[in-house]
BATI-94241 format. One line per 2 residues: number of its first residue (from 1); their letters; for each residue x, y, z of N, C-alpha, C. Coordinates in steps of 0.1 Angstrom, whole numbers. Example, Ala and Ser with C-alpha at 12.3 -4.5 7.8 and 13.67 -1.06 7.14 Angstrom:
2
1> AS> 132,-57,78,123,-45,78,132,-33,78  128,-22,71,137,-11,71,129,0,79
end
This chain:
455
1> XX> 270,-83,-805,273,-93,-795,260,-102,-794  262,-113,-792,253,-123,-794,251,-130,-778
3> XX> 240,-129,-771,235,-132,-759,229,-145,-763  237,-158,-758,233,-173,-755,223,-174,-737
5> XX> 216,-183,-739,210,-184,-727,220,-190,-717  213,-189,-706,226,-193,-695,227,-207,-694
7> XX> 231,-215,-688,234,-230,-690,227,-234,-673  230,-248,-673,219,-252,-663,224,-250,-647
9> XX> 237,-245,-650,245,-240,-636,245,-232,-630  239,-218,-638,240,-207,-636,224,-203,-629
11> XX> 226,-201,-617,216,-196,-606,204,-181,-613  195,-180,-616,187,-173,-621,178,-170,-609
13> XX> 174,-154,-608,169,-149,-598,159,-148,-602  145,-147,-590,135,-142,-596,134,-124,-586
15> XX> 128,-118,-596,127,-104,-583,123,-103,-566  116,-108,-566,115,-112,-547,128,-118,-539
17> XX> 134,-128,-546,144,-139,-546,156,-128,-546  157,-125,-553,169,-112,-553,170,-104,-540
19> XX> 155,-94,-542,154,-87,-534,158,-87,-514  153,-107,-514,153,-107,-505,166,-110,-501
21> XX> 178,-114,-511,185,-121,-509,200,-105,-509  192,-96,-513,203,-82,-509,198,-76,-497
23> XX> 187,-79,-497,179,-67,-479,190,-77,-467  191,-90,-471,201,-101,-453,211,-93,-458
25> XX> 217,-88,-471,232,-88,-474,232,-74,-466  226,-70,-470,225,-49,-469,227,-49,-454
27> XX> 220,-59,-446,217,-55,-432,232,-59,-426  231,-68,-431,241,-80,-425,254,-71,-427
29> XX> 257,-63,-436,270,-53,-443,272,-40,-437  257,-35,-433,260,-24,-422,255,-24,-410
31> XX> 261,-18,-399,255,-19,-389,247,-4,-385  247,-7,-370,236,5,-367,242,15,-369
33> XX> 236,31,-377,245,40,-381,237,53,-380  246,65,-379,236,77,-375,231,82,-393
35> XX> 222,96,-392,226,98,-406,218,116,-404  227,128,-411,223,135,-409,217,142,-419
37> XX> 209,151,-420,205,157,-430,186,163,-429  181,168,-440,168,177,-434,157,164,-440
39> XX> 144,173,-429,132,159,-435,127,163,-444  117,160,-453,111,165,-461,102,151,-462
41> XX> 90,153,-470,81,142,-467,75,140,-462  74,147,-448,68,136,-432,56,133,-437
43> XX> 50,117,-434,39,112,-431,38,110,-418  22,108,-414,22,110,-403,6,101,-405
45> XX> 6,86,-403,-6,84,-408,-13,78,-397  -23,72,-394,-33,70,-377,-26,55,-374
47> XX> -18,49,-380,-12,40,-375,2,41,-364  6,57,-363,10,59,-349,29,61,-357
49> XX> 28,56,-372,45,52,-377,47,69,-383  62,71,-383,63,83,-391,72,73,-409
51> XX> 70,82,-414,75,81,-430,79,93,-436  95,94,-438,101,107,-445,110,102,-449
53> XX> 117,110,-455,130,111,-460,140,119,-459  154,117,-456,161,126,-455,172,128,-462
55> XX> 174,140,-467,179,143,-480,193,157,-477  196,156,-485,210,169,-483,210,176,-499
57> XX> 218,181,-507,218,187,-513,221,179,-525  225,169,-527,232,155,-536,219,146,-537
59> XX> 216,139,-526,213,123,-525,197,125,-509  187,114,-517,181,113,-501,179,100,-502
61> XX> 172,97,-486,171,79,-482,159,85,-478  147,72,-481,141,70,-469,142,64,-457
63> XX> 128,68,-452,134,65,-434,119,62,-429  121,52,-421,108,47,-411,107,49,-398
65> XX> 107,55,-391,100,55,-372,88,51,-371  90,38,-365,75,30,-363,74,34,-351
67> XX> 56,32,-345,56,38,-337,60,40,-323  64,25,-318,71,25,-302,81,34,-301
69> XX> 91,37,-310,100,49,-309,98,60,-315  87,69,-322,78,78,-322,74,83,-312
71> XX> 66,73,-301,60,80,-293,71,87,-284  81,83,-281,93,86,-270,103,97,-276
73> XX> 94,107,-286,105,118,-289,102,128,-284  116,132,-282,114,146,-272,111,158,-282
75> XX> 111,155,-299,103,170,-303,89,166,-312  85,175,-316,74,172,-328,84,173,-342
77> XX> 88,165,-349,96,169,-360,86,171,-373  92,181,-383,89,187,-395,93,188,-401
79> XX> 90,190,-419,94,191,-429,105,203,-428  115,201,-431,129,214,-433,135,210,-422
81> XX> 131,202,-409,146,201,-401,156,194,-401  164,200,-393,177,190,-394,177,183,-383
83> XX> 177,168,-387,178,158,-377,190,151,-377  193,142,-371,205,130,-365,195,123,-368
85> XX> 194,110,-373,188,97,-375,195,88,-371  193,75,-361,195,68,-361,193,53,-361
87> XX> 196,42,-371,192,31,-371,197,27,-381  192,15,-388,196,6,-396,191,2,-410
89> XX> 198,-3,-419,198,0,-433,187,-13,-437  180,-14,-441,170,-26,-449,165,-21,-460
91> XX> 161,-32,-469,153,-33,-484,138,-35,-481  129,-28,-487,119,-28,-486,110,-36,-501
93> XX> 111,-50,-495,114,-62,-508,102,-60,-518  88,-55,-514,80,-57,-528,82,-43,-538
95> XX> 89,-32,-533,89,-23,-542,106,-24,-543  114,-31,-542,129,-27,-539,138,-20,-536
97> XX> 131,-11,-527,135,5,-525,143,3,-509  159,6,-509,161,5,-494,161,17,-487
99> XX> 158,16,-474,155,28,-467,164,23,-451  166,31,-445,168,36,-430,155,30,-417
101> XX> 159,19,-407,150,13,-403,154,26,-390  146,36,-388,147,45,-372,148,42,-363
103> XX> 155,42,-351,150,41,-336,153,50,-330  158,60,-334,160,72,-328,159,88,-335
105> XX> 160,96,-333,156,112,-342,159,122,-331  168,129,-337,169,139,-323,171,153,-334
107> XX> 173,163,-328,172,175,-332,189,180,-338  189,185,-351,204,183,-352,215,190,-343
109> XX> 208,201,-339,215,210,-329,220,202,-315  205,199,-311,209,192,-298,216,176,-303
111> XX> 216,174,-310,219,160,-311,235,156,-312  242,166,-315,254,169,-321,260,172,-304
113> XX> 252,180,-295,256,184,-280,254,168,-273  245,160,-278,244,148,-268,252,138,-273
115> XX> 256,140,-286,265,128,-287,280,131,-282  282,145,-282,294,148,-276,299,143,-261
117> XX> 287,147,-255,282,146,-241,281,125,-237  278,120,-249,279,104,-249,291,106,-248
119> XX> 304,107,-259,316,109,-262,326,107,-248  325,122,-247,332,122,-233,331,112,-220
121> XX> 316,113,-222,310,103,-202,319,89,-208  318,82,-221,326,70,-220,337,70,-221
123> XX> 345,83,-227,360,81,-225,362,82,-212  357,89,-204,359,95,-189,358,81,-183
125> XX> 345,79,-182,342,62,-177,353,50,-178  356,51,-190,364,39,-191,378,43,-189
127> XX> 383,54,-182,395,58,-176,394,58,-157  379,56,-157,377,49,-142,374,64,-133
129> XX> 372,76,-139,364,87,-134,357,85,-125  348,76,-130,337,78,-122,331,67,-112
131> XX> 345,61,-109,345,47,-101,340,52,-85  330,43,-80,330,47,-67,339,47,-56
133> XX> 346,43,-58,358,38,-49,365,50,-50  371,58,-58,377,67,-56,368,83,-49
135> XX> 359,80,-49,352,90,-44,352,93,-29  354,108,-26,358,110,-11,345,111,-7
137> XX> 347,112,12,337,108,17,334,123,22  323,129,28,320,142,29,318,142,46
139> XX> 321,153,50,322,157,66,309,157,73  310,154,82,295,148,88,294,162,95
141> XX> 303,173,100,296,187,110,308,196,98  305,197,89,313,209,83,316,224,91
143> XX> 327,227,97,327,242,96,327,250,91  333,248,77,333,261,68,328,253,54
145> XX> 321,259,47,317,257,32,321,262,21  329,259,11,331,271,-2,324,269,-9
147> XX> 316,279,-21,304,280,-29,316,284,-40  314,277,-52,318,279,-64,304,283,-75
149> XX> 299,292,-77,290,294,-87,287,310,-92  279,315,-95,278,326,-101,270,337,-87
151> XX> 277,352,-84,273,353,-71,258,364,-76  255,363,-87,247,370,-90,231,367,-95
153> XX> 233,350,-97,222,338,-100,213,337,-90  200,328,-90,192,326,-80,198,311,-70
155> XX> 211,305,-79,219,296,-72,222,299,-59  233,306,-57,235,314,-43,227,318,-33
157> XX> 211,322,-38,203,331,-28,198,317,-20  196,302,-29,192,292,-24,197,285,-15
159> XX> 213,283,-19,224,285,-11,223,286,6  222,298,6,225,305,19,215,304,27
161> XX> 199,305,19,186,305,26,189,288,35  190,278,26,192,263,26,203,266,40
163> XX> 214,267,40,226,264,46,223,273,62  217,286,59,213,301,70,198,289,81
165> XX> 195,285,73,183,274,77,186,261,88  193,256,79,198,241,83,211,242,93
167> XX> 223,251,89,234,250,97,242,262,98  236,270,105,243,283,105,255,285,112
169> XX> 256,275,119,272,273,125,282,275,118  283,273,102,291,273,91,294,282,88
171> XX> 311,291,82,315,300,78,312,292,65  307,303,55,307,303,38,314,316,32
173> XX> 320,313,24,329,319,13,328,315,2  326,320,-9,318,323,-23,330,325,-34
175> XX> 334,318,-39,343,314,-53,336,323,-64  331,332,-68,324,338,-79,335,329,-95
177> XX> 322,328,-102,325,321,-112,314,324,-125  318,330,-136,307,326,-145,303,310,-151
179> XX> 290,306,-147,285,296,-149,278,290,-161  279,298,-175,270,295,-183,283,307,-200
181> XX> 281,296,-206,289,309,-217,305,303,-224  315,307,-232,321,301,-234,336,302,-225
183> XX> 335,315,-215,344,314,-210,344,310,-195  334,304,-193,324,298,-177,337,291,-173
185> XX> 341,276,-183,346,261,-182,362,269,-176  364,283,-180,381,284,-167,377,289,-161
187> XX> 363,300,-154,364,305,-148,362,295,-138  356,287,-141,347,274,-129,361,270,-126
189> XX> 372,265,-133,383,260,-127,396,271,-125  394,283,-121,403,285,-118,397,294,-106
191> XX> 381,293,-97,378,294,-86,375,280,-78  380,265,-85,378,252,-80,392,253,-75
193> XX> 403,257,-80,416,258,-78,418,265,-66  414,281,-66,417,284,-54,408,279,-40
195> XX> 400,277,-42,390,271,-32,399,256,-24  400,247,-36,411,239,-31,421,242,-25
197> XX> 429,253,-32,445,256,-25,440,266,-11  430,270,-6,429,282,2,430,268,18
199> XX> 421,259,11,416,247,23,405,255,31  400,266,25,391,273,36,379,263,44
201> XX> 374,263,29,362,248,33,363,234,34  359,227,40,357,214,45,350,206,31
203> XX> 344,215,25,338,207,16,331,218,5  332,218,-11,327,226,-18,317,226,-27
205> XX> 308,235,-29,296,233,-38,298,241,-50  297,234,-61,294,235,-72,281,237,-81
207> XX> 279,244,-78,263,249,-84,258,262,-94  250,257,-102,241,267,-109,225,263,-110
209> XX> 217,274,-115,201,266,-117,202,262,-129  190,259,-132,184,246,-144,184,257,-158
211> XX> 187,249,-168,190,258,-180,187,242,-190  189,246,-203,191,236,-216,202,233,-213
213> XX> 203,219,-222,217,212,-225,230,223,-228  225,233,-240,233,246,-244,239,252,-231
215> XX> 228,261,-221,233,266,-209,243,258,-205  236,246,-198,241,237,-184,260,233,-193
217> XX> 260,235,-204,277,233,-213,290,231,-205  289,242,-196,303,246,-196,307,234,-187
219> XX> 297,228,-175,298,215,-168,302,201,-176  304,205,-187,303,189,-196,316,190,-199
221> XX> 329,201,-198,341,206,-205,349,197,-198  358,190,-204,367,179,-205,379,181,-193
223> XX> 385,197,-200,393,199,-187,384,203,-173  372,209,-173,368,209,-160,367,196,-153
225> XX> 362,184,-157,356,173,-155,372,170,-146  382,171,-152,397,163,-146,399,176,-138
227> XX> 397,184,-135,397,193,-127,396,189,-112  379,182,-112,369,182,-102,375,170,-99
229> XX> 383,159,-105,383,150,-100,398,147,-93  403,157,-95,421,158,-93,420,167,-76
231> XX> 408,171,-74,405,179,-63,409,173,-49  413,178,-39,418,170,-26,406,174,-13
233> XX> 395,186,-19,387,187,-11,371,183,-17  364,176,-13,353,166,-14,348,178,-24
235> XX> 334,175,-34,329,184,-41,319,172,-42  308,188,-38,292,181,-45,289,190,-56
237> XX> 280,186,-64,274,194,-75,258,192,-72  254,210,-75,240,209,-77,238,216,-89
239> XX> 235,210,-99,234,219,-110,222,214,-123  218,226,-123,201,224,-127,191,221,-124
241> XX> 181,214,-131,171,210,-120,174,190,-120  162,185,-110,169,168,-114,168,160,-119
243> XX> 158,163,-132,162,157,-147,175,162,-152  184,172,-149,195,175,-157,206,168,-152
245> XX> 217,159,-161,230,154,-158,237,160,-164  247,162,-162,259,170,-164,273,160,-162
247> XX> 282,159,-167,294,153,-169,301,153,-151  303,169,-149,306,173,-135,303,161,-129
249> XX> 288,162,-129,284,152,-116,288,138,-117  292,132,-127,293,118,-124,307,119,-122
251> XX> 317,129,-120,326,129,-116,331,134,-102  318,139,-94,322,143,-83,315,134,-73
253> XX> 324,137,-60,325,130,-50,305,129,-42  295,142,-47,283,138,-47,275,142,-57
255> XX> 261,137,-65,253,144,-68,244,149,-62  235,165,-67,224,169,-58,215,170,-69
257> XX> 203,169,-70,196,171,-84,196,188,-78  194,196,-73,195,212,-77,206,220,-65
259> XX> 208,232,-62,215,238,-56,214,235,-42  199,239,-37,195,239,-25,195,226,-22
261> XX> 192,212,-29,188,200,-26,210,197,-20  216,205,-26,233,200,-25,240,205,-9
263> XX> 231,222,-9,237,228,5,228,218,13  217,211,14,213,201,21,218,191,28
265> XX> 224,183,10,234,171,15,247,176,19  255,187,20,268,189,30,262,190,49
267> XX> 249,196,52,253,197,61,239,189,68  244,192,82,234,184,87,219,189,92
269> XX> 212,185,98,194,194,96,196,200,111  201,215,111,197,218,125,195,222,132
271> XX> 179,222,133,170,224,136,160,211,144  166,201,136,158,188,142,175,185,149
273> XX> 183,187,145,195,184,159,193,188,172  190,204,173,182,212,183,172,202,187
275> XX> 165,199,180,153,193,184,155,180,193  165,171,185,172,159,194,173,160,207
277> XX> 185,171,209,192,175,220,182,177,231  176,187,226,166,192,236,159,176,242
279> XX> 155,169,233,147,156,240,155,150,243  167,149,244,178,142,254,180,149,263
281> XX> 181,159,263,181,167,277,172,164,283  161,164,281,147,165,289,151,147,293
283> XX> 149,140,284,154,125,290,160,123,301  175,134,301,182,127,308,184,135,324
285> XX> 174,147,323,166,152,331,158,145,342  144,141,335,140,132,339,146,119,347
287> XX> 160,112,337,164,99,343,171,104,360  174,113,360,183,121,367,173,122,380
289> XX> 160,127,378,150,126,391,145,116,394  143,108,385,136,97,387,147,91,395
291> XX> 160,88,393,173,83,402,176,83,418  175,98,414,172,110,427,163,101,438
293> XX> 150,102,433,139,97,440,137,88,444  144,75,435,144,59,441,160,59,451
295> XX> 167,66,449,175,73,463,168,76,475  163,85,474,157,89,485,146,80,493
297> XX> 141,74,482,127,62,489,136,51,497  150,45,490,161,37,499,167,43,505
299> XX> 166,54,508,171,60,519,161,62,533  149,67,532,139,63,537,136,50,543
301> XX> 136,41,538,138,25,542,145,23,546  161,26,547,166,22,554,166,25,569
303> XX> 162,39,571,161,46,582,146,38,589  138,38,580,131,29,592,134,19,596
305> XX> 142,8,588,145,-5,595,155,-3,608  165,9,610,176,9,617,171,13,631
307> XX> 158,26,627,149,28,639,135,16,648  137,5,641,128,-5,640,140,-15,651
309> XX> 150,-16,644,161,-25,651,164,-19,663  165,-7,671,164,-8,685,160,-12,696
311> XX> 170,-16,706,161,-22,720,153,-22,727  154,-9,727,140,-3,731,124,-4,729
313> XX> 131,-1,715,113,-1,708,109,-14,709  122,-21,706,117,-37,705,113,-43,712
315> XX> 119,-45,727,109,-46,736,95,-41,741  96,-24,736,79,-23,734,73,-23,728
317> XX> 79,-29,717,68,-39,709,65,-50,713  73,-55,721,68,-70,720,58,-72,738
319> XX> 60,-60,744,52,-54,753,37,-59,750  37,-52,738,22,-44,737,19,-53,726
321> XX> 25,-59,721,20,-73,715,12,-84,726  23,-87,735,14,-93,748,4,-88,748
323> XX> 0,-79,754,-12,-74,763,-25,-76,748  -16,-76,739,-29,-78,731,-35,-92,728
325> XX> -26,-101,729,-25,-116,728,-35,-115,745  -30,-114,751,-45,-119,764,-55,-109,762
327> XX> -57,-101,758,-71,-94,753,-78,-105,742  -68,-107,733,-69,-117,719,-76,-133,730
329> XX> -71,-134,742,-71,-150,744,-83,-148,754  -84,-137,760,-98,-135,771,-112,-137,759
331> XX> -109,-125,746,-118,-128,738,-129,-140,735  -115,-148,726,-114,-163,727,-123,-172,737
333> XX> -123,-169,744,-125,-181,759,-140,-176,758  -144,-162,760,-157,-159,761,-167,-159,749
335> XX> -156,-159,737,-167,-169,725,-171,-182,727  -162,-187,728,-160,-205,727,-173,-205,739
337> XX> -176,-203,753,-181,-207,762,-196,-199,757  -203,-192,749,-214,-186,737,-218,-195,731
339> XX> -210,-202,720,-212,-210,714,-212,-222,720  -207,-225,732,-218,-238,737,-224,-237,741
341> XX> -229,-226,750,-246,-223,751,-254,-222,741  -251,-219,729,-260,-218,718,-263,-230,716
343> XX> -253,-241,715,-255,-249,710,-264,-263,715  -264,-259,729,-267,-267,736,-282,-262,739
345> XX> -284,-248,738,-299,-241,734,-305,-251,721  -300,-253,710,-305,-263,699,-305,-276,703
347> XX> -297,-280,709,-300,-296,707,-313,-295,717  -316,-291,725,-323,-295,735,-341,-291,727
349> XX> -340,-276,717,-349,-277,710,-352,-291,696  -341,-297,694,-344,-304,686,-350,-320,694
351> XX> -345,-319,708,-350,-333,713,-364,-332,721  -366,-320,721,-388,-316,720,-394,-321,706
353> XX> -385,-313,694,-393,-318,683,-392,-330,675  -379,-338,682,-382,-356,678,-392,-361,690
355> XX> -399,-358,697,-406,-362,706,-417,-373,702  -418,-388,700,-429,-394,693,-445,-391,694
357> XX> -447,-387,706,-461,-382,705,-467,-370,697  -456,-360,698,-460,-346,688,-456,-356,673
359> XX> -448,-364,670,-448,-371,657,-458,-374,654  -465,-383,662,-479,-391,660,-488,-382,656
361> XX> -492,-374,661,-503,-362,661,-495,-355,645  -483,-351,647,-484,-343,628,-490,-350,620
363> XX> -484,-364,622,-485,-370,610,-502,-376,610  -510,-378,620,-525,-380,614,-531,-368,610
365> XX> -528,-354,616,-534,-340,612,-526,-344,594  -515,-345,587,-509,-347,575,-521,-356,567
367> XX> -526,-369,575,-530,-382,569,-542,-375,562  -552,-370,576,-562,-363,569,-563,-353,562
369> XX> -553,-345,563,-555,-333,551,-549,-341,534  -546,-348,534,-540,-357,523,-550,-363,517
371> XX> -564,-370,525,-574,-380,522,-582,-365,515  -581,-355,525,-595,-343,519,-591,-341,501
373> XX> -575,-337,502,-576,-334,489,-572,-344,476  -571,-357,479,-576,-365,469,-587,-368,465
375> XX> -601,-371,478,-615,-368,473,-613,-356,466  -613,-344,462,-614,-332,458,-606,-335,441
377> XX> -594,-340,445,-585,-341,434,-591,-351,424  -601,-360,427,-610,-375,421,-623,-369,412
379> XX> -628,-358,419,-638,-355,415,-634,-346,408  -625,-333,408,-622,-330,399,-614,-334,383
381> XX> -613,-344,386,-604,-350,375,-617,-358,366  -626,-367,372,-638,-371,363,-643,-358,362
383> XX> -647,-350,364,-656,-335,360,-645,-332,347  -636,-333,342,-629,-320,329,-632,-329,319
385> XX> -629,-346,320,-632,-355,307,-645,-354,305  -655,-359,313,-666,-358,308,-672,-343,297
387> XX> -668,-333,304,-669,-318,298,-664,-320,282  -648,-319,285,-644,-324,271,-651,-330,264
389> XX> -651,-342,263,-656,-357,255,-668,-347,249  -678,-342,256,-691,-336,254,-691,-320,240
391> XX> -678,-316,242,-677,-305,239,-669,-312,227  -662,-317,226,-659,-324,212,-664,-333,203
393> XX> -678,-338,211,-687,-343,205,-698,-332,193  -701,-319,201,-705,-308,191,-697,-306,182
395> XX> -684,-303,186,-673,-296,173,-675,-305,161  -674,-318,165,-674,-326,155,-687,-331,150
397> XX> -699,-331,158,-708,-329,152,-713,-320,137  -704,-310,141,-708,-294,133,-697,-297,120
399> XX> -692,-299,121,-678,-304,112,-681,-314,100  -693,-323,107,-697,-336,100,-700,-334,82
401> XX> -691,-336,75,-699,-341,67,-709,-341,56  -711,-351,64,-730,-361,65,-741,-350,70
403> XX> -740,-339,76,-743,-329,78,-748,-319,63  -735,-319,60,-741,-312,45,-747,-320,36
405> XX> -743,-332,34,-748,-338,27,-764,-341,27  -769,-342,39,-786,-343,45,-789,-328,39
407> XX> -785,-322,33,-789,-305,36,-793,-310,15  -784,-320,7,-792,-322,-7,-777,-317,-12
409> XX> -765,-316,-6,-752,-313,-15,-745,-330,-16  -734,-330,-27,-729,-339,-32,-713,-340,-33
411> XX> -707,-349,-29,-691,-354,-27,-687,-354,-44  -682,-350,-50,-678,-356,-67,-662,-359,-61
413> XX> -662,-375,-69,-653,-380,-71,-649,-383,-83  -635,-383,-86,-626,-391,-94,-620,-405,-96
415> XX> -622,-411,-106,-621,-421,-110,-610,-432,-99  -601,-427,-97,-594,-428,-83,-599,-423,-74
417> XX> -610,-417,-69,-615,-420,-55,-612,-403,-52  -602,-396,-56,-602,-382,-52,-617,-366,-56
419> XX> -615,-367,-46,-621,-359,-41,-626,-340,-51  -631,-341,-60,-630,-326,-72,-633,-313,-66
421> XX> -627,-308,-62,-631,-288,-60,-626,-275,-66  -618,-278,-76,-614,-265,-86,-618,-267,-95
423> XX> -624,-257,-106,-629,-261,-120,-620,-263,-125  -608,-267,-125,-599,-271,-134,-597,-284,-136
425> XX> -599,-291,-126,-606,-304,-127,-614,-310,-131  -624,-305,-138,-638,-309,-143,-633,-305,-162
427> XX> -637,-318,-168,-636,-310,-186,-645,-322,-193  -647,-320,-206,-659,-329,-208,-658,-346,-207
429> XX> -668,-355,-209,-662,-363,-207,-657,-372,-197  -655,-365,-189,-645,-369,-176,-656,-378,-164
431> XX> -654,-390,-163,-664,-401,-155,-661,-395,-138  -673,-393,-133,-671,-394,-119,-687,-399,-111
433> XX> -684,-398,-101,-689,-400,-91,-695,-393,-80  -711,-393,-78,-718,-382,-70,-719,-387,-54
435> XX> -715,-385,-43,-719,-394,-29,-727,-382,-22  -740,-387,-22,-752,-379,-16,-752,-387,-2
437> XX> -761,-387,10,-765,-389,24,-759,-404,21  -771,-409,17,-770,-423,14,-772,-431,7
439> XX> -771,-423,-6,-766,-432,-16,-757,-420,-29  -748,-434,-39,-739,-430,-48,-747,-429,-61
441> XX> -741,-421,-69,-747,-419,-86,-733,-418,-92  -734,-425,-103,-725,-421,-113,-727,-414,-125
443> XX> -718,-407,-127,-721,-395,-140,-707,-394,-148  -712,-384,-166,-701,-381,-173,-705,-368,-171
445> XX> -694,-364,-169,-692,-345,-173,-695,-338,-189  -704,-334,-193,-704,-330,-207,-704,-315,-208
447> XX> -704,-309,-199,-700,-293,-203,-699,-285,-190  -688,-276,-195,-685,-271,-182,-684,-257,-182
449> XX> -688,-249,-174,-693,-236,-176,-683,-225,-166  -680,-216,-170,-671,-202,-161,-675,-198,-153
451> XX> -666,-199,-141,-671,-196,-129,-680,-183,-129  -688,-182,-125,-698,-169,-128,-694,-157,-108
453> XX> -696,-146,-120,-692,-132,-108,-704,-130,-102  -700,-133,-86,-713,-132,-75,-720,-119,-79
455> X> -710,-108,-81,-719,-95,-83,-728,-95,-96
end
C-alpha cells in the first residue's frame, strides 16, 4: 500500500495541538465521576498536592489531590487502600497522559455508608420528609415522657439524671430497643409503634450515645425514617454526639445534638421555674403590703380631716387663733414705737455731727496733717534719686570699658567693625583692628597659636 501525502484540506495536528484539543473533548465528554479501587504510588511532595494512582486488578488511572482538598481529609491515605475517588477526567498535555482531576477521597468502607446515607436524605428530601411545615409542635409542660432507646446504654442514665433534674413532675416509661446492630432498625420501630399506639407520652425520645457512622446505622434505615415520620406523637432525637447526623433526625419533629441535650428540649427548666415563682410570689407579696399601707395612710387622712371638720374644734381653733393675732398685734405696736425711738436716737446724732463748727475744726486739724506729710513726702522723694543716680554712676563706672583699656588691654576688631573673642575667629592673614585708651592700630594676623592649659 502506497501512502500519498495529505492534500491541502486535510487538517494536520501537531502533538500539543492534539493533545490539547482531546483534554476540552475528554472533559467536556465526562462529567464529575466517582472511581473505586486501591492507591498505590502515593506521592506526597512539600508542595502540600497528593499524586497516586488507582488501580484494580485489569487497569489503573492516575489521580491528583491538589492541595486545598488534601488538607480537608478526614484520613491519612496509603499505599493498598481502598478508596472512593472523586472528580474529573483531564489530559495532562506535555506528557499526554490522562488522569482523574480529585476533589474528594474518602475511605472505601466508609464511603460506600455516606453515599448511601446521600442516597436516601435526597430521596427522602425530595418526597418532602423533611419539610418544616409538617413538623409537630412539642408540649410546653409535658406529663408523661416515652424513652425509646437501649435500657442498658449510658443513653438512659442521662435521660433520667437530665429529666429527674429539670422536671420531675413527669411520668417516664422506657420502650427498650436495641440501638446499634442489624436487628436495632425493627426493634427501634416496633417500640416507636407501641409508644405511639399506648399515647402514654406527650412526647417521645429517641436516643442513643455517639458511635461511628457503622454504629449510629440502624438510624439511617429507610423504613425506620417513614416510621418516625408517619408518627401522631411529636418525636425528638438525641443520637450521638453533635457532630453526628443521622437520617432520623432530619425527619423528626426535633433535633438534639446528644441524649441529655434532647430530655432538655422536651421539658421545661424546673428549677429556675421554682425560681420564677418564688420571685413572683415575693413580688406579689410585697405589692400586696405596699397596697395595704397606702390604705391605711388614706385611711388615716381621712380620719383626720373628718375630726378637723367638727364644730367644735373649729371654733376652738379659731378661738385661739384670736388670742394669738392680739398677742401678734400688741407685739407689733411695741416694735414699731422701738424703732422710732431708735431712730429718732440717730437722726439727732447725725444733726451734732453736721454741725459747721465741729466741720471747720476737722477739716483744718486734716489741712495740717496733709501740709506735714507732703513736706516729709518732698524730701523723701529728692533723697532716693539723688542716691540712685550716685550708685549707678559706680556700677557703671566699674563696667567701663575704658577702664580696661587704661590698664594696656586692646578691643580687636573685624573688618566690619565686629568685635573678635573666640579663637575661631582669628586665622592667618586676616586684617583687623586694635582700639587701645586713645588711640587705634591696624594689624594682619599671621599666626595663630592653641589655646594653652592654665595648669
Amino acid at each position: 500500500m502506497t501512502l500519498s501525502a495529505p492534500g491541502p484540506e486535510t487538517r494536520i495536528y501537531g502533538p500539543a495541538e492534539l493533545n490539547q484539543e482531546v483534554r476540552v473533548h475528554l472533559e467536556a465528554g465526562f462529567p464529575r465521576l466517582w472511581l473505586r479501587g486501591e492507591i498505590s504510588n502515593l506521592a506526597r511532595p512539600a508542595s502540600g498536592h497528593l499524586y497516586f494512582t488507582v488501580k484494580d486488578s485489569r487497569a489503573q488511572i492516575r489521580c491528583a489531590l491538589f492541595r486545598g482538598n488534601a488538607a480537608g481529609l478526614a484520613f491519612r491515605p496509603k499505599n493498598g487502600d481502598a478508596v472512593l475517588v472523586r472528580g474529573r477526567l483531564s489530559l495532562y498535555e506535555p506528557r499526554g497522559d490522562y488522569q482523574l482531576i480529585a476533589d474528594g477521597l474518602l475511605d472505601a468502607g466508609a464511603g460506600e455508608l455516606q453515599l448511601a446515607f446521600e442516597a436516601l436524605k435526597n430521596k427522602l428530601s425530595g418526597e418532602g420528609l423533611f419539610a418544616p411545615e409538617r413538623k409537630k409542635p412539642l408540649p410546653a409542660w409535658p406529663a408523661a415522657i416515652s424513652v425509646v432507646t437501649s435500657p442498658s446504654g449510658a443513653a438512659i442514665r442521662d435521660i433520667l439524671h437530665v429529666l429527674g433534674q429539670r422536671w420531675p413532675l413527669a411520668r417516664i416509661r422506657v420502650y427498650p430497643a436495641q440501638v446499634q446492630g442489624e436487628q436495632a432498625p425493627g426493634e427501634i420501630i416496633r417500640a416507636l409503634r407501641a409508644a405511639d399506639r399506648d399515647g402514654f407520652g406527650d412526647v417521645i425520645l429517641l436516643a442513643r450515645g455517639g458511635g461511628s457512622l457503622e454504629d449510629l446505622w440502624a438510624f439511617n434505615d429507610e423504613e425506620l425514617v417513614r416510621r418516625i415520620a408517619e408518627m401522631n406523637t411529636p418525636v425528638v432525637t438525641g443520637v450521638g454526639h453533635e457532630t453526628d447526623f443521622t437520617i432520623a433526625d432530619f425527619v423528626a419533629d426535633l433535633r438534639a445534638p446528644t441524649p441529655s441535650a434532647a430530655a432538655a428540649a422536651v421539658t421545661p427548666d424546673g428549677p429556675a421555674l421554682r425560681r420564677r415563682i418564688d420571685s413572683l410570689q415575693t413580688s406579689l407579696k410585697r405589692a400586696a403590703r405596699a397596697r395595704l399601707e397606702r390604705h391605711a395612710q388614706e385611711l388615716d387622712y381621712l380620719e383626720r380631716r373628718l375630726t378637723g371638720l367638727h364644730p367644735g374644734r373649729r371654733l376652738g381653733e379659731i378661738g385661739a387663733r384670736t388670742a394669738l393675732l392680739d398677742k401678734a398685734l400688741q407685739r407689733a405696736l411695741v416694735r414699731r414705737l422701738s424703732r422710732a425711738e431708735d431712730r429718732l436716737s440717730q437722726l439727732r446724732q447725725r444733726l451734732l455731727a453736721a454741725s459747721p463748727e465741729k466741720r471747720l475744726r476737722d477739716r483744718s486739724e486734716r489741712l495740717a496733717a496733709l501740709a506735714r506729710r507732703l513736706d516729709l513726702a518732698v524730701d523723701h522723694r529728692l533723697q532716693r534719686p539723688a542716691s540712685r543716680l550716685a550708685e549707678l554712676a559706680r556700677a557703671l563706672d566699674g563696667v567701663s570699658p575704658l577702664k580696661v583699656l587704661e590698664r594696656g588691654y586692646a578691643v580687636v576688631r573685624n573688618a566690619r567693625g565686629q568685635a573678635l573673642t573666640r579663637p575661631q575667629q582669628f586665622r592667618p592673614g586676616l586684617d583687623v583692628s586694635l582700639q587701645f585708651r586713645r588711640f587705634a592700630v591696624s594689624a594682619r594676623i599671621t599666626q595663630t597659636a592653641a589655646e594653652q592649659d592654665p595648669d
